[in-house]
N, C-alpha and C positions, 0 to 999 in steps of 0.2 A: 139254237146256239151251236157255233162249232165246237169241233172236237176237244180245240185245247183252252176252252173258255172253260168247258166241264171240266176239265182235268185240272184246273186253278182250284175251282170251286170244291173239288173231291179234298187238296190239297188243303182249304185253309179252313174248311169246317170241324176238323177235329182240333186245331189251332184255337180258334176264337171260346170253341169249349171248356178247353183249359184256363183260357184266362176269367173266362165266367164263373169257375168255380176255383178259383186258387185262391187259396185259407189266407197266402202274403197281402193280396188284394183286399178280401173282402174282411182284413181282422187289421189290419196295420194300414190306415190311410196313409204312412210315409213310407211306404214300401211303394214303390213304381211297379206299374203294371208290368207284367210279366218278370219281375225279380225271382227267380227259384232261387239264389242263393238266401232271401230274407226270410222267403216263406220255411227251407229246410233250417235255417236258424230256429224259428219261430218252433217248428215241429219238433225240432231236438231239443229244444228250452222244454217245450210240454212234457218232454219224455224224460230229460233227465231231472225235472221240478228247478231249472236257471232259474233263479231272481234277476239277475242282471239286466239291463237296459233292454236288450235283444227281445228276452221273456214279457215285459212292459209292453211291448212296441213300437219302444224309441229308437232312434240310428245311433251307434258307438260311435265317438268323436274318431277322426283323422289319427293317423300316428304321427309322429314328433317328424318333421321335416330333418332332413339333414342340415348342419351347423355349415351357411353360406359363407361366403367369400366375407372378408370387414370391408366394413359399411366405407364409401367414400362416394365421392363423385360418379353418378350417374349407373348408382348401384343398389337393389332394391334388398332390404335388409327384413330375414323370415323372423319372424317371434310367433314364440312356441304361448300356446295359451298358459293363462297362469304367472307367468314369468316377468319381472319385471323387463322392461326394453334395454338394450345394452347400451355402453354408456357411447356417448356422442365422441370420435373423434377428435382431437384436440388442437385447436385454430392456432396456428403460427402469429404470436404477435406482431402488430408491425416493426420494422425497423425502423427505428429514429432517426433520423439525419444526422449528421454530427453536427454540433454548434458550434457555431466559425466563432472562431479565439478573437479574445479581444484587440482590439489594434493599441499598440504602445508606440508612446513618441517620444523620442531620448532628448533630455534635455540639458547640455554640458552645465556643470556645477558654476562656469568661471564667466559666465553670460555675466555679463558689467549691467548695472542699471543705468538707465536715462539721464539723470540727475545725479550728483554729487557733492558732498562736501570732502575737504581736505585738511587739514593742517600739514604744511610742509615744514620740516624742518633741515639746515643747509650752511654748510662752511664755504665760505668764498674766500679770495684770494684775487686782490688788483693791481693789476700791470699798468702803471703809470708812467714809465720812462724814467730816467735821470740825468739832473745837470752835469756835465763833463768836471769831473775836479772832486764832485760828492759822493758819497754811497747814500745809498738808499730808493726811493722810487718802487717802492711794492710795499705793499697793505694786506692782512689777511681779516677775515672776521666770523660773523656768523649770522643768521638769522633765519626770523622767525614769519612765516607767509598761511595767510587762508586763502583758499580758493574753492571757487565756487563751478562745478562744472554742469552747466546748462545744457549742456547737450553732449554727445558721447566726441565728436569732435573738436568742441570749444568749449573756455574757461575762461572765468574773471579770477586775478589775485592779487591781494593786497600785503605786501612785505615790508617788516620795518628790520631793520640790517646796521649792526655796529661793527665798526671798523677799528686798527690800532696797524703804527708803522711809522717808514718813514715816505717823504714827497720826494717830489721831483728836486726841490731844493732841497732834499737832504736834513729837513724837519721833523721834528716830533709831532707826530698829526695821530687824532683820534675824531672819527667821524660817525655819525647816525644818520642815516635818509630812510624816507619812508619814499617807496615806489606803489603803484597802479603799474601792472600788465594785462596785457590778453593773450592768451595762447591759442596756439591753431595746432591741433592734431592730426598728422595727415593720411594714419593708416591707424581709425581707431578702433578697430575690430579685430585689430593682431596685439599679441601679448608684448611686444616689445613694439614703442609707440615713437617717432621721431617728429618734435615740433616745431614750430617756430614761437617766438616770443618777442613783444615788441609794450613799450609803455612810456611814460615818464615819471618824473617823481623830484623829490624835495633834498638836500643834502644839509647839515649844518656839521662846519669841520670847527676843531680847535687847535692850533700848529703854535708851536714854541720854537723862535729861532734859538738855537743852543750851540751853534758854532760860529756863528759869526764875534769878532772883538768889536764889542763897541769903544769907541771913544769916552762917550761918557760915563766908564769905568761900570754899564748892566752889563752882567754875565750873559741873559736871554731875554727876550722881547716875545711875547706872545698877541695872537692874533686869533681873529673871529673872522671866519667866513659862512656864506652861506651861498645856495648855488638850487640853479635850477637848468635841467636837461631830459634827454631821452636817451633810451637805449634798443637794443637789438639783438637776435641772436638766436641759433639753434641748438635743440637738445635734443636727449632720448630718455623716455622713461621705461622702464621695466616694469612690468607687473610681476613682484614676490609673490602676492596673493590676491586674494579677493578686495584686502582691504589695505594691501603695502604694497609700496611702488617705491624703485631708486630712478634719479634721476642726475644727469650730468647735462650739464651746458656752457656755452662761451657765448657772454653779451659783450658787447661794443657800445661805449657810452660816451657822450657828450657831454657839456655841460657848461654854463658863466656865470658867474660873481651876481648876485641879485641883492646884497648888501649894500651899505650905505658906504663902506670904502673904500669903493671902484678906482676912483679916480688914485690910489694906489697902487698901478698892479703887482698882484701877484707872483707873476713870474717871468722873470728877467734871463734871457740867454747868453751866453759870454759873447756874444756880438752884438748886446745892447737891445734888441730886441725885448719889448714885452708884452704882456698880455695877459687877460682875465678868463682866456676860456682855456680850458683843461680836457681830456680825455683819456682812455684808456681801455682796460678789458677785463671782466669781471670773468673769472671761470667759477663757476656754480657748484656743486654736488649737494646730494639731500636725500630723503625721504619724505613722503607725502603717508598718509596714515586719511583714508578716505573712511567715510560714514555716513 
């Protein structure tokens, strides 16, 4: 052997001695070979009479780690034996979306329905002209019309209308006619509505001559006519409300003798001229009361 092979061998034979005879070893299997601090435990437990774990041959637990960082994300969290765990972190709830608002759709109060009834009510007033030499030739009245509107632009209506005045000859005249129209509405989606108007209809007059001197000593002579024509004309109605309308118009009416005493006419002009057909101009106003 060389030199420094014996010189290893000098070195660890007093070495290996010790651990063959150390009391930590050979009395306390959890004592690691060569421990001197468990064995001088061990020898001081015997000397001072320790009960304690040391004295036993048990290992004393770790001491209390130092109180780490809190616990989050990618963070390892010490607990001390004994001890319950600490408490967990406390998770942000999610945020809720906001929930989108309802949608609202405005709907004006004065929206007209599709269909209609009416009752119109209306004072009229008729331009007839007058014979040169008489007064009279104008009529005023009143009356009373249903109408039925079928759609927001057009209307059926039915009016029965009495009259009182004088004629064109300067007579005591009282008349009733029942008319049929149709109306046309030409902007019926705005609150003030401008129409047209157009129908026929039935008339029966009653006229008393009361100025002429008979001969044979009658103060007046009365007469019966009856008459069939058409008329014409524009108007405006106004929407008051929902359910009231004013309305104004000007008709133009025609009309002849449908009686059996044609072959008498009616009306005689100072140059001899006569005739059974008649005309004139009704101006209208009223209210309509729909439902």
């Amino acid at each position: 052997m060389t030199y420094r092979a014996l010189r290893w061998l000098a070195c660890a034979a007093p070495l290996a001695a010790t651990f063959a005879v150390s009391p930590a070893f050979a009395q306390n299997p959890n004592c690691p070979p060569g421990s001197w601090f468990c064995a001088d435990a061990q020898a001081g437990g015997q000397a001072g009479g320790n009960t304690g774990a040391a004295a036993n041959g048990k290992l004393e637990p770790l001491p209390a780690p130092q109180a780490g960082p809190p616990a989050g994300n990618n963070t390892t969290v010490v607990v001390q034996q004994g001890q319950p765990p600490p408490a967990a972190a406390p998770v942000a709830a999610p945020v809720a979306k906001p929930a989108v608002p309802p949608t609202y759709y405005y709907q004006p109060n004065n929206v007209l329905p599709q269909k209609e009834w009416g009752l119109n009510l209306h004072l009229q007033g008729a331009l007839m002209g007058r014979r040169s030499g008489v007064s009279g030739g104008g009529m005023g009245g009143l009356g009373l019309g249903l109408r039925y509107k079928f759609m927001p632009a057009a209307a059926l209506e039915a009016n029965v209308d009495f009259y009182g005045g004088r004629d064109y000859n300067g007579f005591a005249r009282t008349e009733s006619a029942l008319t049929f129209n149709g109306i046309a509405f030409l902007n019926p989606k705005s609150r003030t509505q401008f129409y047209i108007i157009a129908g026929i209809g039935w008339a029966a007059a009653s006229v008393t001559d009361d100025i002429t001197v008979y001969q044979d000593g009658l103060s007046e002579r009365k007469y019966k006519y009856g008459y069939f024509g058409g008329q014409m004309g524009l108007g405006i109605e106004f929407r008051l409300g929902r359910h009231v309308a004013a309305n104004v118009d000007a008709r133009g009416f025609i009309r002849g003798r449908v009686d059996n005493g044609t072959a008498r006419p009616e009306f005689v002009s100072s140059d001899g001229r006569a005739t059974n057909t008649s005309g004139g101009v009704l101006l209208n106003a009223g209210l309509t009361f729909y439902f």
